[in-house]
N, CA, C and O atoms as CSV, one atom per row, in Angstrom:
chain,resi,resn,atom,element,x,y,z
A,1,UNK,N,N,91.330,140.675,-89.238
A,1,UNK,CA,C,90.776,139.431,-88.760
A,1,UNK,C,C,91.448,138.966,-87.467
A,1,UNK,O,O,91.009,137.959,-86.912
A,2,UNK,N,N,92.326,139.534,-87.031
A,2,UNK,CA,C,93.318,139.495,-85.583
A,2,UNK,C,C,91.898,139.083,-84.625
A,2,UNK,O,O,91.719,137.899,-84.338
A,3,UNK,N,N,90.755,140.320,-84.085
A,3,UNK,CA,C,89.500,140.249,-83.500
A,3,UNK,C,C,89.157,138.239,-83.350
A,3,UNK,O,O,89.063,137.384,-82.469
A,4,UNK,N,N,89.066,138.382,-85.186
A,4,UNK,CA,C,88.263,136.791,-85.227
A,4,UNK,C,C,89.543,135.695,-84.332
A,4,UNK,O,O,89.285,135.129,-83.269
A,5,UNK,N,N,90.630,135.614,-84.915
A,5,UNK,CA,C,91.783,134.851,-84.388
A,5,UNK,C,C,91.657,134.739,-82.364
A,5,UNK,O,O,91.430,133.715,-81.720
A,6,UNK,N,N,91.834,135.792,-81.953
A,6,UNK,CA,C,91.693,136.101,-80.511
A,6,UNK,C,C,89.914,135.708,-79.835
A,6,UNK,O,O,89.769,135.359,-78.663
A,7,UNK,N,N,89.334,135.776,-80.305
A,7,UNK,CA,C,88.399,136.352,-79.663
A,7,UNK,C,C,87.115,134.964,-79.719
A,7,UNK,O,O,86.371,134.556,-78.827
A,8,UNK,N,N,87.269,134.538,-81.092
A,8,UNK,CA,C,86.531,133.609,-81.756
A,8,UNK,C,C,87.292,132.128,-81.732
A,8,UNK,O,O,86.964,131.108,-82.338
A,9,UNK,N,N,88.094,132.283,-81.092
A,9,UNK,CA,C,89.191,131.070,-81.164
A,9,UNK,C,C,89.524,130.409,-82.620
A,9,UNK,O,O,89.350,129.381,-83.275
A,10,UNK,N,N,90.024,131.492,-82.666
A,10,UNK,CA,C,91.013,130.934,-84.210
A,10,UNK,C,C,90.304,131.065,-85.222
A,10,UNK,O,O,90.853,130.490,-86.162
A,11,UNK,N,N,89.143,131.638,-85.580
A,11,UNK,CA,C,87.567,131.562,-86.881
A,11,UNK,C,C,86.828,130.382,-86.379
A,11,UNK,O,O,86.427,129.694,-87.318
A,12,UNK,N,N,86.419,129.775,-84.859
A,12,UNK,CA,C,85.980,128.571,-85.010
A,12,UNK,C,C,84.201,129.079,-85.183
A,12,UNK,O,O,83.201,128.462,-85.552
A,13,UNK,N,N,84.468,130.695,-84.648
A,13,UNK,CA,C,82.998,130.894,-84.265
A,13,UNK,C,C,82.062,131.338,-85.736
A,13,UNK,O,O,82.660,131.920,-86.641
A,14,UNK,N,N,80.653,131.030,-85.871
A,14,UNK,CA,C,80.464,131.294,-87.138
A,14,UNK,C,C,80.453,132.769,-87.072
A,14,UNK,O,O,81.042,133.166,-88.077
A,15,UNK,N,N,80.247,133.284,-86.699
A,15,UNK,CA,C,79.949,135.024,-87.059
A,15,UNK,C,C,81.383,135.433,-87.466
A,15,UNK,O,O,81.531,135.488,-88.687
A,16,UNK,N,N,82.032,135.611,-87.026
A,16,UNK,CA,C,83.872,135.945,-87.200
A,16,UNK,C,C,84.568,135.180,-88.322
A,16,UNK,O,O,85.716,135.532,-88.591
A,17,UNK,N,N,83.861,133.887,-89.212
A,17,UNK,CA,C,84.437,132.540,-89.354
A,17,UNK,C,C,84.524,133.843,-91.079
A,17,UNK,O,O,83.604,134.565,-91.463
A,18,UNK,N,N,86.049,133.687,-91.781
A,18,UNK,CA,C,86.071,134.088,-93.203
A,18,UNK,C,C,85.192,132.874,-94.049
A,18,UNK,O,O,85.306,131.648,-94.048
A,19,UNK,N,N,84.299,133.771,-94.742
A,19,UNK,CA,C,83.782,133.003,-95.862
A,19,UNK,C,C,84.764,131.843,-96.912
A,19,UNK,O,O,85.787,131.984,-97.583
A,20,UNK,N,N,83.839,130.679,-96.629
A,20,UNK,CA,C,84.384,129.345,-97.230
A,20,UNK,C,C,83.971,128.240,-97.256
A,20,UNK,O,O,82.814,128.146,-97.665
A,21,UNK,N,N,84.422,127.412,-96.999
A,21,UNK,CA,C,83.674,126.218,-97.143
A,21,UNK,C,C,83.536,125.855,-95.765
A,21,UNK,O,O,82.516,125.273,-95.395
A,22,UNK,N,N,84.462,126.141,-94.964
A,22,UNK,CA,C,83.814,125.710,-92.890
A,22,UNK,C,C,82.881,126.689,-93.055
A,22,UNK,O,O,81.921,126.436,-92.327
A,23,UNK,N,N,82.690,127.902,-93.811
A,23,UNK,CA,C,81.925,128.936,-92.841
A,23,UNK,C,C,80.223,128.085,-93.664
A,23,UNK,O,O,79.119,128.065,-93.120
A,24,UNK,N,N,80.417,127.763,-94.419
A,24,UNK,CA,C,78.976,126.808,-95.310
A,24,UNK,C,C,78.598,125.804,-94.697
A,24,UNK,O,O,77.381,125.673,-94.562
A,25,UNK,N,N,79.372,124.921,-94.210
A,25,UNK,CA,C,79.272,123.865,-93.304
A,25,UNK,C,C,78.757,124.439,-91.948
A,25,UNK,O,O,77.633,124.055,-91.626
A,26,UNK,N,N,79.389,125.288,-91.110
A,26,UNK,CA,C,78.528,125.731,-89.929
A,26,UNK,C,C,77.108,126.159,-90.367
A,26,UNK,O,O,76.019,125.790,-89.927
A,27,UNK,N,N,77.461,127.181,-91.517
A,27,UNK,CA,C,75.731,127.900,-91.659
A,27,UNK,C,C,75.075,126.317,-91.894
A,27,UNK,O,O,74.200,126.045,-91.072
A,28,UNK,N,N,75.338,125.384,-92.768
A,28,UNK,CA,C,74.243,124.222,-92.872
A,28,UNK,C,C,73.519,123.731,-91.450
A,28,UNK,O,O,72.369,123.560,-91.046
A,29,UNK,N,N,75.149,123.582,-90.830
A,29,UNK,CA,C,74.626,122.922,-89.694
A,29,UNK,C,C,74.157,123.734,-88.315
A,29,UNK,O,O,73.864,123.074,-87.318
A,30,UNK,N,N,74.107,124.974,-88.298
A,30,UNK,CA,C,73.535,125.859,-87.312
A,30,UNK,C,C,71.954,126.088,-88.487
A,30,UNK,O,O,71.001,125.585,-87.893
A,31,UNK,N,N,71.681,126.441,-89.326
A,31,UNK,CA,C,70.510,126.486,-89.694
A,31,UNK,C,C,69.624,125.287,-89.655
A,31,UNK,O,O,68.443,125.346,-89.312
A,32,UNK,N,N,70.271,124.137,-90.041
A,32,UNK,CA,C,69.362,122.980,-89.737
A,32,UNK,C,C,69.412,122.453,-88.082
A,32,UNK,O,O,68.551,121.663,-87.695
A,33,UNK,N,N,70.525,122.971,-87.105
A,33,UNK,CA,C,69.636,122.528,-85.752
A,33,UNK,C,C,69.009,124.268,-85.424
A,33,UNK,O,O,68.665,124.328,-84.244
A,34,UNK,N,N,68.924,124.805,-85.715
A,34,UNK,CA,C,68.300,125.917,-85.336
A,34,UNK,C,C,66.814,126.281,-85.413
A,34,UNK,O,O,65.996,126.497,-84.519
A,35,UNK,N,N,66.730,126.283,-86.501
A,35,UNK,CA,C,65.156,126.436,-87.354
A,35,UNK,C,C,65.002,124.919,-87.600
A,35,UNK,O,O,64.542,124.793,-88.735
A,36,UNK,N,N,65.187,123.723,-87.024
A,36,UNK,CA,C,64.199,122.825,-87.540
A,36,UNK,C,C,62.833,122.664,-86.401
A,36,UNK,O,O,62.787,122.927,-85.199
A,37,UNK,N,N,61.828,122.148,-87.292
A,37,UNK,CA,C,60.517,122.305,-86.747
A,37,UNK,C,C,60.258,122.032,-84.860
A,37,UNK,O,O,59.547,122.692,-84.102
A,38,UNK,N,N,60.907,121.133,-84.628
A,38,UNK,CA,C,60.809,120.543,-83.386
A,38,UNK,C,C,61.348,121.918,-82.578
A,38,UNK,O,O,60.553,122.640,-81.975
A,39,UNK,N,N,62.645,122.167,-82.631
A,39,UNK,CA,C,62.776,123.688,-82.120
A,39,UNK,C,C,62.395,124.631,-82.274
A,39,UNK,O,O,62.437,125.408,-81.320
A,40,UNK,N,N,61.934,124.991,-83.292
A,40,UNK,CA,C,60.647,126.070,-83.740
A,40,UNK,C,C,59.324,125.655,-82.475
A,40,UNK,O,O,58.795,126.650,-81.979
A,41,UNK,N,N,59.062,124.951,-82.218
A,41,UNK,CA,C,58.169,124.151,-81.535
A,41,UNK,C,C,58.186,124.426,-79.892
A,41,UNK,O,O,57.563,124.783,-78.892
A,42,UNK,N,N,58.990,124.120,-80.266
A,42,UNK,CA,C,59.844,124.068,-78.485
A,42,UNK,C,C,59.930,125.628,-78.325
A,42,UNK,O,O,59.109,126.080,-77.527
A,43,UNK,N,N,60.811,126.591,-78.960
A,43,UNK,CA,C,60.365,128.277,-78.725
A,43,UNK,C,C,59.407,129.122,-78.825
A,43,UNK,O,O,59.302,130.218,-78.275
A,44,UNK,N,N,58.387,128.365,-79.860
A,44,UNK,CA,C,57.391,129.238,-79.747
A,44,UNK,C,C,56.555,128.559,-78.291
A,44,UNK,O,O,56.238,129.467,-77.523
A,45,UNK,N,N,56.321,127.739,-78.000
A,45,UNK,CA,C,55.791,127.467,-76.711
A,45,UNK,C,C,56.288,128.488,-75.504
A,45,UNK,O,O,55.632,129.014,-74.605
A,46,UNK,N,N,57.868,128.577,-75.866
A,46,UNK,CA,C,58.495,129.287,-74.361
A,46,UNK,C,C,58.061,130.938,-74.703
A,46,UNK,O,O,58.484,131.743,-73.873
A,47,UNK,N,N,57.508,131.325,-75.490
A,47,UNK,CA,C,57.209,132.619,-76.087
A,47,UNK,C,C,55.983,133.032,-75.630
A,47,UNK,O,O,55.685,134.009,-74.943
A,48,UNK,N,N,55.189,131.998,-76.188
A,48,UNK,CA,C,53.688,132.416,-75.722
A,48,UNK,C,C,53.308,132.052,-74.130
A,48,UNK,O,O,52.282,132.499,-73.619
A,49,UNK,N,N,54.101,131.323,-73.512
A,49,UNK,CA,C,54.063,131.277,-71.938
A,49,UNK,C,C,54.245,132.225,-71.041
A,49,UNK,O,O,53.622,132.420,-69.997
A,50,UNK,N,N,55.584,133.102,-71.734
A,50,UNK,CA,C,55.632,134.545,-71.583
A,50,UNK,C,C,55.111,135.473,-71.837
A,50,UNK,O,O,55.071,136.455,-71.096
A,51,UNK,N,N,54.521,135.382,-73.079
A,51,UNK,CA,C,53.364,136.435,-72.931
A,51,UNK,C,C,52.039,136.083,-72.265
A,51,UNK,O,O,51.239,136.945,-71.899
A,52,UNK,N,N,51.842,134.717,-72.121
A,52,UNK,CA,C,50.515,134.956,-71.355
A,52,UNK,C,C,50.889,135.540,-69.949
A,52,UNK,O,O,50.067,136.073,-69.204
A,53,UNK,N,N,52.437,135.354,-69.622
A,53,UNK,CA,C,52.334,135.560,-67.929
A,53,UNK,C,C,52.306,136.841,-67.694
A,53,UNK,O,O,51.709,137.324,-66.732
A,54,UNK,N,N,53.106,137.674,-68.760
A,54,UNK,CA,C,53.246,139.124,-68.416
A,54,UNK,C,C,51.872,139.670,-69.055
A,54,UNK,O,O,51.554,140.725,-68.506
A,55,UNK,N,N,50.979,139.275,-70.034
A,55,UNK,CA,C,49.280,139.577,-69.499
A,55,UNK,C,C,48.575,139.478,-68.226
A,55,UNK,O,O,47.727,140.280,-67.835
A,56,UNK,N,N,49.017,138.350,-67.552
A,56,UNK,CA,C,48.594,138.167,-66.381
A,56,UNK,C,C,49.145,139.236,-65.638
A,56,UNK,O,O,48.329,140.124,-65.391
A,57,UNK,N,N,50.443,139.437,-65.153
A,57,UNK,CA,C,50.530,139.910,-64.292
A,57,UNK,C,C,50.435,141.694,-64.662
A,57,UNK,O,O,50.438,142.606,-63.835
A,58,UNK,N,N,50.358,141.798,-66.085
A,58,UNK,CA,C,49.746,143.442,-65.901
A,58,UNK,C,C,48.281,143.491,-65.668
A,58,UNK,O,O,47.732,144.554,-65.378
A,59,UNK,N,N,47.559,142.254,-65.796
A,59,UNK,CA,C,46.530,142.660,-65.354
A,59,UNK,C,C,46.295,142.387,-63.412
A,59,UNK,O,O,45.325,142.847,-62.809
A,60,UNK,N,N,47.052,141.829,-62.957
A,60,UNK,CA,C,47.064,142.021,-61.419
A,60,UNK,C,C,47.302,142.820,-61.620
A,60,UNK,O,O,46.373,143.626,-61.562
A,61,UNK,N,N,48.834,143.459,-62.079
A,61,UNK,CA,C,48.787,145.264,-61.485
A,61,UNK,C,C,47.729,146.065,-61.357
A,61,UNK,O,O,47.497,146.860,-60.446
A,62,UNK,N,N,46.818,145.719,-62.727
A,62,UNK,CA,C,45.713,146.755,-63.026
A,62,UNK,C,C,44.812,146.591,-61.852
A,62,UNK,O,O,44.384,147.660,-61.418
A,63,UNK,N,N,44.394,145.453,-61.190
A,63,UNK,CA,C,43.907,145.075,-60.195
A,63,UNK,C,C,43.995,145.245,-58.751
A,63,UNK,O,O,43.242,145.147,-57.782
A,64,UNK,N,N,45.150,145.524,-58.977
A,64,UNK,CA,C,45.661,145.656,-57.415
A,64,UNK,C,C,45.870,147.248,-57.052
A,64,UNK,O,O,46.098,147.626,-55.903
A,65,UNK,N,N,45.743,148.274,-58.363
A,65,UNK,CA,C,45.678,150.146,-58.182
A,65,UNK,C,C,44.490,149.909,-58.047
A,65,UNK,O,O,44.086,150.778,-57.275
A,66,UNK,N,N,43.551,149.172,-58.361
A,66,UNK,CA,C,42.078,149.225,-58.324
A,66,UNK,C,C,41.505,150.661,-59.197
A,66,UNK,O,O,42.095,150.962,-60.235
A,67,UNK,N,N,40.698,151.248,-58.864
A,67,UNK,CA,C,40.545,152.201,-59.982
A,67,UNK,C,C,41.252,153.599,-60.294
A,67,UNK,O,O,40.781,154.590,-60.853
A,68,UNK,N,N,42.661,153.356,-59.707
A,68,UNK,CA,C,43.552,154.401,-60.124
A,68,UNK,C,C,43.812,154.226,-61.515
A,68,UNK,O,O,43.419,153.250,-62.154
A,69,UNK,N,N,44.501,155.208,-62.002
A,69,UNK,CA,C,44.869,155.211,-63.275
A,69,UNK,C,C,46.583,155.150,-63.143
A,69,UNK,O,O,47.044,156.193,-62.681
A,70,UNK,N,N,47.506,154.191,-63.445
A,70,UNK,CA,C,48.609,154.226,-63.530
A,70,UNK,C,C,49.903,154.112,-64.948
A,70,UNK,O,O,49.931,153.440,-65.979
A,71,UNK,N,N,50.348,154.587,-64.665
A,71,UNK,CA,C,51.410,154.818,-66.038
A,71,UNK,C,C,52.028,153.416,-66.053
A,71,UNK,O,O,52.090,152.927,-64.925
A,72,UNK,N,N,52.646,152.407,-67.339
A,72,UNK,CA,C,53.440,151.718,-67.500
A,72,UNK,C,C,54.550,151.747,-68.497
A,72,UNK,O,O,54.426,151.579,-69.710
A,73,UNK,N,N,55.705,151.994,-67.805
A,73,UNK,CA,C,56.688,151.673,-69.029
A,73,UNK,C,C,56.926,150.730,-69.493
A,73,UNK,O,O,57.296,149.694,-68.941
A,74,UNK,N,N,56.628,151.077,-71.367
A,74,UNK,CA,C,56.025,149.838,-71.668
A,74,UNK,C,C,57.805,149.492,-72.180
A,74,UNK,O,O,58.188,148.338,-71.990
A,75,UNK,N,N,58.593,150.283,-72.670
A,75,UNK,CA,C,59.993,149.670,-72.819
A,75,UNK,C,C,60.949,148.754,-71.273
A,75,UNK,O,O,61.870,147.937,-71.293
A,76,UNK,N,N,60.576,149.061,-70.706
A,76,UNK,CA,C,60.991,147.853,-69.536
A,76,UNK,C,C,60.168,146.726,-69.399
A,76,UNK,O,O,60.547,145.605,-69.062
A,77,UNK,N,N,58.722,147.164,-69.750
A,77,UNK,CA,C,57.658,145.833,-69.925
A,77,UNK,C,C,58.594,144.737,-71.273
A,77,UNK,O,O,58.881,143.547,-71.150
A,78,UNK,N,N,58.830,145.478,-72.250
A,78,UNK,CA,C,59.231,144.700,-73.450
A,78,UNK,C,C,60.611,143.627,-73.305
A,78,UNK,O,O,60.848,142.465,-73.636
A,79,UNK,N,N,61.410,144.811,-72.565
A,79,UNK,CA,C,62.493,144.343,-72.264
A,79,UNK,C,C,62.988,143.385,-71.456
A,79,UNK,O,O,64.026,142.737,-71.579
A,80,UNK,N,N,61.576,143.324,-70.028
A,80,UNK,CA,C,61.433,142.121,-69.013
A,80,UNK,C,C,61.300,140.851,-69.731
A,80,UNK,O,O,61.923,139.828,-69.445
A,81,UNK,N,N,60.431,140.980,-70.702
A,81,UNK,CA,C,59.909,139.796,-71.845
A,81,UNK,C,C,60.757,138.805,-72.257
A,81,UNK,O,O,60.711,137.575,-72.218
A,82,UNK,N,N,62.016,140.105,-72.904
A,82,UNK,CA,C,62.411,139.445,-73.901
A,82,UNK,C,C,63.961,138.988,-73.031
A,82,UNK,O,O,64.672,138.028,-73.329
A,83,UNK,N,N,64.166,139.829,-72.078
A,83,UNK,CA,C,65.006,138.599,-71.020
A,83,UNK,C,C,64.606,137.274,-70.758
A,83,UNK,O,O,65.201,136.335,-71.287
A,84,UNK,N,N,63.436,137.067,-69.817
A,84,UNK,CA,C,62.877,136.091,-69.867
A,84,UNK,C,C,63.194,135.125,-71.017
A,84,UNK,O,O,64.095,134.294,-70.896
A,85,UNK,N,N,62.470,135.230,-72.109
A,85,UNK,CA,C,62.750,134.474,-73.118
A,85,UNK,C,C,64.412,134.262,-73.279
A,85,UNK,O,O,64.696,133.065,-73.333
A,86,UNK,N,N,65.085,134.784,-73.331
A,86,UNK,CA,C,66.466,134.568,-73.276
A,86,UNK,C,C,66.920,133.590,-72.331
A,86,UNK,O,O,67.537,132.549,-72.560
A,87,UNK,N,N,66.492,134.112,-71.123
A,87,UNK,CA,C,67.073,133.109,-69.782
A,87,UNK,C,C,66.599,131.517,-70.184
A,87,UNK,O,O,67.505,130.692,-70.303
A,88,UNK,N,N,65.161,131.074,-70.397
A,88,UNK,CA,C,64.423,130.345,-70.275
A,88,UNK,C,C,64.896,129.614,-71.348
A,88,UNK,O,O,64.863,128.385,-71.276
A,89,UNK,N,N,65.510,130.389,-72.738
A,89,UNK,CA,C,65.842,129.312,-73.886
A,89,UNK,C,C,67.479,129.157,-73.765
A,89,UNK,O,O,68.056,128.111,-74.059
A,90,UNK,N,N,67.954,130.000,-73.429
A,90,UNK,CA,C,69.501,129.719,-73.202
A,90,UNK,C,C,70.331,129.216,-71.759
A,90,UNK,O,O,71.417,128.638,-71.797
A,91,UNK,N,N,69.584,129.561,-70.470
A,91,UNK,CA,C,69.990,129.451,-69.649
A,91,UNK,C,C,69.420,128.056,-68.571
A,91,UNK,O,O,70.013,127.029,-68.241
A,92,UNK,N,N,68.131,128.524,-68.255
A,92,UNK,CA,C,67.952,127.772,-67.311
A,92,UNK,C,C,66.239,126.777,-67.525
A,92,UNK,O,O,65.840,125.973,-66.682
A,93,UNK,N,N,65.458,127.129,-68.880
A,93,UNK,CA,C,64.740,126.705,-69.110
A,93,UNK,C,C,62.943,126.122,-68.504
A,93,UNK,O,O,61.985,125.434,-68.858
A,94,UNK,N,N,63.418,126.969,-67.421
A,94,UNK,CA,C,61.887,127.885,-66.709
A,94,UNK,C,C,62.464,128.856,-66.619
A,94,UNK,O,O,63.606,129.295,-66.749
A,95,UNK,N,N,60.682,129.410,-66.158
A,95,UNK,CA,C,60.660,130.954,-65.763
A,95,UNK,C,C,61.429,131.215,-64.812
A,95,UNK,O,O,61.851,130.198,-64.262
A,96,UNK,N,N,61.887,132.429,-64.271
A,96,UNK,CA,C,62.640,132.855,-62.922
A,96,UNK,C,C,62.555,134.247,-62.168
A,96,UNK,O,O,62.992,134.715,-61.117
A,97,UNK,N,N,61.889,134.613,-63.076
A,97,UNK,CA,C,61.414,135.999,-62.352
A,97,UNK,C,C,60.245,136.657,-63.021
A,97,UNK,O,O,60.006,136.754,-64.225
A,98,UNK,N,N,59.521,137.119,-61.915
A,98,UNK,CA,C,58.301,137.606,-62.586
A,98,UNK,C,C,58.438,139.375,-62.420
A,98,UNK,O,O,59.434,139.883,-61.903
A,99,UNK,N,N,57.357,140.133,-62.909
A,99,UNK,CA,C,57.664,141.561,-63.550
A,99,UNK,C,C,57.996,142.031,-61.704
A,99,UNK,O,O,58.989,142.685,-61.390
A,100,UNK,N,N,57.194,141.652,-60.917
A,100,UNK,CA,C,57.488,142.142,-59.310
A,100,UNK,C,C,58.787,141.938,-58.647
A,100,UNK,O,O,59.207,142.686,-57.764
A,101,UNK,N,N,59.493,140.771,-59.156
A,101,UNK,CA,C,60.827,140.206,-58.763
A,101,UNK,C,C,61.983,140.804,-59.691
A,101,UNK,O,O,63.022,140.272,-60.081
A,102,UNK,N,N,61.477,142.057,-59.912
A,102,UNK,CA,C,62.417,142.842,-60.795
A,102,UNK,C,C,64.274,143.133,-60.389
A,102,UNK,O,O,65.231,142.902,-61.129
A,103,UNK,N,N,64.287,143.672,-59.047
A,103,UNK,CA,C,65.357,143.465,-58.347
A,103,UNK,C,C,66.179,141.726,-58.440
A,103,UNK,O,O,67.340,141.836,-58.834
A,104,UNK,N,N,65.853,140.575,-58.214
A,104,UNK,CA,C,66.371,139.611,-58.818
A,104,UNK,C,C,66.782,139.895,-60.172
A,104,UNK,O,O,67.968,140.222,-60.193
A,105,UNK,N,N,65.997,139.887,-61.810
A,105,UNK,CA,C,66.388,140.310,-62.596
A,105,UNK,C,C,67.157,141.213,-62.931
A,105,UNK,O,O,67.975,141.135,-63.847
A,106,UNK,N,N,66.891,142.516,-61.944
A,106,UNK,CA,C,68.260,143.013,-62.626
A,106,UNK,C,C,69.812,142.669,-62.237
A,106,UNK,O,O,70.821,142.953,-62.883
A,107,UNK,N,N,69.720,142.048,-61.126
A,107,UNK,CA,C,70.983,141.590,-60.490
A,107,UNK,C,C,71.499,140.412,-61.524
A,107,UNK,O,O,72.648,140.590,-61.927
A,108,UNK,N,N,70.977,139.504,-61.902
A,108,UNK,CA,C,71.171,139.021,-63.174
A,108,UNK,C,C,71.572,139.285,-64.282
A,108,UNK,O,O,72.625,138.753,-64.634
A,109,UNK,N,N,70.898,140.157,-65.170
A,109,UNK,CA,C,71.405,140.949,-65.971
A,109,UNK,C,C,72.454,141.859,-66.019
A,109,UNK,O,O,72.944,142.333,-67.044
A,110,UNK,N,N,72.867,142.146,-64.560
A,110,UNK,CA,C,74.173,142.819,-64.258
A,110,UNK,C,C,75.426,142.086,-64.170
A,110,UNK,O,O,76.544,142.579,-64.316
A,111,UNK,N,N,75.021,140.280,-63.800
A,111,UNK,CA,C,75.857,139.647,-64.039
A,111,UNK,C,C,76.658,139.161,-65.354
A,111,UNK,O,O,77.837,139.108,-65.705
A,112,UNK,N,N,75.251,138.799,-65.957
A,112,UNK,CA,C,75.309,138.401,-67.167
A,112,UNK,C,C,76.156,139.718,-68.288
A,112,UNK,O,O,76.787,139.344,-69.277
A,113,UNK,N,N,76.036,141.156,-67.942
A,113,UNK,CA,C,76.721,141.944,-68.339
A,113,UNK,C,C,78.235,142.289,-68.247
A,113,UNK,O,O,78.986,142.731,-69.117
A,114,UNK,N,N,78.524,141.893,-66.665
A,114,UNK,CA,C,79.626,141.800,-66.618
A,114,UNK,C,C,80.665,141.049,-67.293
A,114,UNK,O,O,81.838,141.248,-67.609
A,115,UNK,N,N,79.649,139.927,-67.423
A,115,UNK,CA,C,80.393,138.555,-67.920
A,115,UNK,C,C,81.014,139.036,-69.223
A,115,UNK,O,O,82.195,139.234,-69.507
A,116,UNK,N,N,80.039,139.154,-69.848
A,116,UNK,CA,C,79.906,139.642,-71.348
A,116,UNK,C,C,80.585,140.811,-72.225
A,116,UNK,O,O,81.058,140.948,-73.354
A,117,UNK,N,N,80.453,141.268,-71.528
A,117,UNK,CA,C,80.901,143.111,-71.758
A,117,UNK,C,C,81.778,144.076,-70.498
A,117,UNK,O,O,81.504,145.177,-70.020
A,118,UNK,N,N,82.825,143.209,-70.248
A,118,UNK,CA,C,82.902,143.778,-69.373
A,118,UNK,C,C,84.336,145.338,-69.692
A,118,UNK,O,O,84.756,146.236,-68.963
A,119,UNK,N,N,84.601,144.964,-70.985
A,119,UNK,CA,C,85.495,145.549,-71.654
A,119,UNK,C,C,84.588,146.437,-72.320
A,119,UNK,O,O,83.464,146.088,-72.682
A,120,UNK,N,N,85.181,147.845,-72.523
A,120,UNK,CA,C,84.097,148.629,-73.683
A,120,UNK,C,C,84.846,148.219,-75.245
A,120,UNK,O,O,84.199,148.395,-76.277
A,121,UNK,N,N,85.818,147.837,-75.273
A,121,UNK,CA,C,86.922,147.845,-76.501
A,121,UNK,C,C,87.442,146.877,-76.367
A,121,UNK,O,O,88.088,146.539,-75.375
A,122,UNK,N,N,87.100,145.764,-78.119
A,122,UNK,CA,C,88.060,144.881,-77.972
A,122,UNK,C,C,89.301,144.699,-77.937
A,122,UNK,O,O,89.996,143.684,-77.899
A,123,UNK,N,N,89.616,146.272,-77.959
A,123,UNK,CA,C,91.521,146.033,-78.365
A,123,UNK,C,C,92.200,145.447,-76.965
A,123,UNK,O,O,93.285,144.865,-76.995
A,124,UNK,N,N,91.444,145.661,-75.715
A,124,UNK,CA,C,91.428,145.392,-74.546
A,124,UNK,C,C,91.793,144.142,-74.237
A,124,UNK,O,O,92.752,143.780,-73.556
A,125,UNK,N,N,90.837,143.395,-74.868
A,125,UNK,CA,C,90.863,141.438,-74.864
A,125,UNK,C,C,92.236,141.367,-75.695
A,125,UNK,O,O,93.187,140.751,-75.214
A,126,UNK,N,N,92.321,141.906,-76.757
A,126,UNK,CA,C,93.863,141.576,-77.556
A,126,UNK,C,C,94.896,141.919,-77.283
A,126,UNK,O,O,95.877,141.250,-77.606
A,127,UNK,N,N,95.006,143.165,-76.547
A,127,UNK,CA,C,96.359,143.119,-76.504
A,127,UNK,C,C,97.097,142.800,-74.466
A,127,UNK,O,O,98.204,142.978,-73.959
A,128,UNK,N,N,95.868,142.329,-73.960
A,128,UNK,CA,C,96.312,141.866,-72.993
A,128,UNK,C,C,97.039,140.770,-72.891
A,128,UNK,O,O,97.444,140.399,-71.790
């Protein structure tokens, strides 16, 4: 549990937190602001905004080869998505890049990686 101590600041975080009575109290209170209806509400809106846009804009693509036939990878299609949705509910709460402004996004995501992961091994964070 050293990981949870270092890393989680002391068990404050729920995922790391040893089963007990704080770790019952967070789950209450992260499940009831999490899943209550109004936020359910509020994400599924930011969900389906995203998918209507990335309908839209595969269908410009389709529009703009005109009657070529072109390949799409659909795992970077998925993956553009579900950034989006990430940015938009955690970060900055509009859209910010669309499937063409891909270069922005990934420079982002490279940040956001660094930030995050910039260690491959936590023993790294601990015993520094």
């Amino acid at each position: 549990m050293a990981v949870s101590r270092y890393v989680a600041y002391d068990h404050a975080g729920f995922g790391l937190a040893p089963y007990g009575l704080y770790w019952q109290q967070k789950r209450k209170l992260f499940t009831s602001e999490l899943f209550m209806s109004q936020r359910l509400e509020k994400l599924k809106i930011v969900c389906n905004s995203e998918v209507k846009s990335i309908i839209n804009e595969l269908l410009f693509l389709s529009l703009k080869d005109g009657d070529k036939m072109s390949t799409m990878d659909m795992n970077k299609l998925f993956e553009h998505v579900t950034f989006n949705i990430n940015i938009r509910i955690m970060l900055f709460g509009k859209r910010r890049y669309s499937f063409e402004g891909m270069k922005e996004a990934a420079e982002v995501k490279e940040a956001i990686k660094k930030g995050f992961i910039h260690r491959k091994n936590l023993v790294s964070y601990i015993l520094r």
